[in-house]
N, C-alpha and C positions, 0 to 999 in steps of 0.2 A: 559418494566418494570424490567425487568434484569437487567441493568447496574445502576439504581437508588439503589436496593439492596446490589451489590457488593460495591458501593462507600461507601453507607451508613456503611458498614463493616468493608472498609479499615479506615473511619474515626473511628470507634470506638477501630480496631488494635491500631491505630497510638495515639488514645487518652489513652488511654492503657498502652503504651509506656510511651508516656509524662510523666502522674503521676508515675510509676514507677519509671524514672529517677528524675524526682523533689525527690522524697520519698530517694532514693535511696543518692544522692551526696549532697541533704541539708537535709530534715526532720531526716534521719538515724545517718544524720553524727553530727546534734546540738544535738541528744542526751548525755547520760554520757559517752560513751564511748570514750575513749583514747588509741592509742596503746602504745605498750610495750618505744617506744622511746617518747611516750611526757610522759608517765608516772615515767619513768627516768629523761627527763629534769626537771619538777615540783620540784622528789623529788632531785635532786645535787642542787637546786636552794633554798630548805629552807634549807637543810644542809648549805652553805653556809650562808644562813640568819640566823640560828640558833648559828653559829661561830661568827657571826659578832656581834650581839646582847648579847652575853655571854659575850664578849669583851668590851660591854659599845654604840657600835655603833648603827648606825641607819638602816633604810634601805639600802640595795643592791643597787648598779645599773647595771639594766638590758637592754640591745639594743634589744630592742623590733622589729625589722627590722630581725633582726637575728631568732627570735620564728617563731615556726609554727602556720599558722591561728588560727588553734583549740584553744590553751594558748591563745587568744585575743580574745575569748569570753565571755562575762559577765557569769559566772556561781558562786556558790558560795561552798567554798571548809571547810571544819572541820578539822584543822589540831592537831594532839594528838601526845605527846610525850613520849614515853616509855622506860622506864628503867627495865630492869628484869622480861619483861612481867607486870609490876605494871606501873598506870600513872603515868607520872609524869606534867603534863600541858594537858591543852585542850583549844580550841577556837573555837568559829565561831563569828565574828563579828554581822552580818545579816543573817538574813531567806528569805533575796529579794536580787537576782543577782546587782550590782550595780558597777563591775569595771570589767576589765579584769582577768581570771582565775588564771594566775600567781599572779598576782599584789594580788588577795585576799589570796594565799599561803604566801606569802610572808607578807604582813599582819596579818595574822593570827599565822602565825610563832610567830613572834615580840609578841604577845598579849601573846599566849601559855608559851613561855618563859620566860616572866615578869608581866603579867597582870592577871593568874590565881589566886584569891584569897587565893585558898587554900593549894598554894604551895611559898617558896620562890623561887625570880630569879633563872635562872639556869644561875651555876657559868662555868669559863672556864675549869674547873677541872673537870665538867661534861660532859661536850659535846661527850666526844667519849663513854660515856656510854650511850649514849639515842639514839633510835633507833624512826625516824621518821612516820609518817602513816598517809596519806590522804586520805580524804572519800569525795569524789564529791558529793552531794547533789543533788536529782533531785528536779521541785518546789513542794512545800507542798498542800496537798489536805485538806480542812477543812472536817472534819467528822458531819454529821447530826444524834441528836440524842437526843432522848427523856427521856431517862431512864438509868442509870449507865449500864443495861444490857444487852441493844443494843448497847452502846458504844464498851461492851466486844466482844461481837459480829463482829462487824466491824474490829478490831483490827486482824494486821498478824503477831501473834509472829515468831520471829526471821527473820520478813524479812522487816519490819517496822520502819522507824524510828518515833520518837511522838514529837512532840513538844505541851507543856501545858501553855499556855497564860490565867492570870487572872490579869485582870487589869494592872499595869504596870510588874507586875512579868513574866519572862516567863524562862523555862528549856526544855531542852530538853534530852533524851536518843536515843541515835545510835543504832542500827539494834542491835549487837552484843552487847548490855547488857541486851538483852534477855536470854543470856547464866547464867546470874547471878541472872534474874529475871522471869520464863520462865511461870508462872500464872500471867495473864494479869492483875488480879486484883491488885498484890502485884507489879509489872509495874509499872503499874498508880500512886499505896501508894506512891513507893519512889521517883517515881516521881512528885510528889505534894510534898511532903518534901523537892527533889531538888529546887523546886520554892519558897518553906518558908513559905510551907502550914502544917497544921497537912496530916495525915499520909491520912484518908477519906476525903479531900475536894473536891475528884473529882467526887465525889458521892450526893455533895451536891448541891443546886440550889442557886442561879443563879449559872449554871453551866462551869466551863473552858471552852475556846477555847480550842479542841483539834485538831489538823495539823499532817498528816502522808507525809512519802516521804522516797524515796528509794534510795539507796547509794552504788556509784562505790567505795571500798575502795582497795588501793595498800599501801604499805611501802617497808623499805626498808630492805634487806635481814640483 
């Protein structure tokens, strides 16, 4: 009966192992993180896109042979343009992974720089004033909730991102405008204004989609 026990052992060692190493080389590594050199490449890559586009151009082209696996993962990136510590652009295309990391940096550039509503184009005269900053997206968790109260409940300021969907309308606020909003109620208010709601629609019924998710953000020095 001893040698059935010890096997039975080294099988659960070695099963042990396995998931470790699955966990470890893929589960750990499709997470947000990036190291310090893809984090670099991302951001010399919409600097570039952000040059090119103030100029009148299109897309970059990029030799995708050339990137590291990680960049060729469908993730979805929020890319924000600052000037003076003030925005000056922001994007995110989608709230669903749907191309390569770069490819949606580089996309999202392009939108930031001339598709913000609430900004004109950024001209060539600007470019070396804006200081670029991406926020890798992890995917969004729909919140269950019966009551404005439990909503507040549920809710992690400053470490939250929200996104508010009501019908075709939808906004969202990044972790870090917690700093500007840091009572979750008043969150939510101008958050529902961002979407083109009065100030309480998210208190009222039928009540928003509300969507949280967490965010790797780097820029550039």
């Amino acid at each position: 009966m001893e040698f059935p026990r010890r096997h039975s052992a080294w099988r659960f060692v070695l099963g042990a192992i396995a998931v470790f190493v699955i966990w470890y080389f893929f589960i750990q590594r499709d997470s947000q993180e990036l190291d310090a050199s893809e984090q670099s490449e991302l951001l010399h890559m919409a600097r570039e896109q952000l040059v090119a586009v103030a100029a009148g151009g299109g897309a970059i082209e990029v030799d995708e042979a050339s990137l590291p696996a990680r960049l060729l993962r469908h993730d979805i990136a929020f890319v924000s343009l600052i000037v003076d510590g003030q925005l000056r652009g922001c994007m995110v295309d989608s709230f669903s992974a749907h191309e390569p990391l770069y490819r949606n940096v580089l996309r999202n550039t392009i939108l930031a720089a001339s598709e913000d509503e609430r900004f004109p184009a950024v001209t060539p005269e600007e470019v070396r004033s804006i200081r670029i900053a991406i926020s890798l997206l992890s995917p969004s968790e729909r919140l269950k909730f019966k009551a404005p109260e439990e909503l507040i409940e549920k809710l992690n300021p400053g470490i939250d991102g929200v996104i508010f969907t009501l019908g075709n309308a939808t906004a969202t606020y990044l972790p870090d405008v917690w700093r500007s909003f840091p009572d979750p109620a008043e969150f939510l208010s101008r958050l529902s204004e961002k979407a083109g709601f009065p100030p309480n629609r998210w208190r009222e019924e039928p009540y928003p989609a509300i969507e949280t998710y967490r965010v790797l953000r780097f820029e550039e020095p």
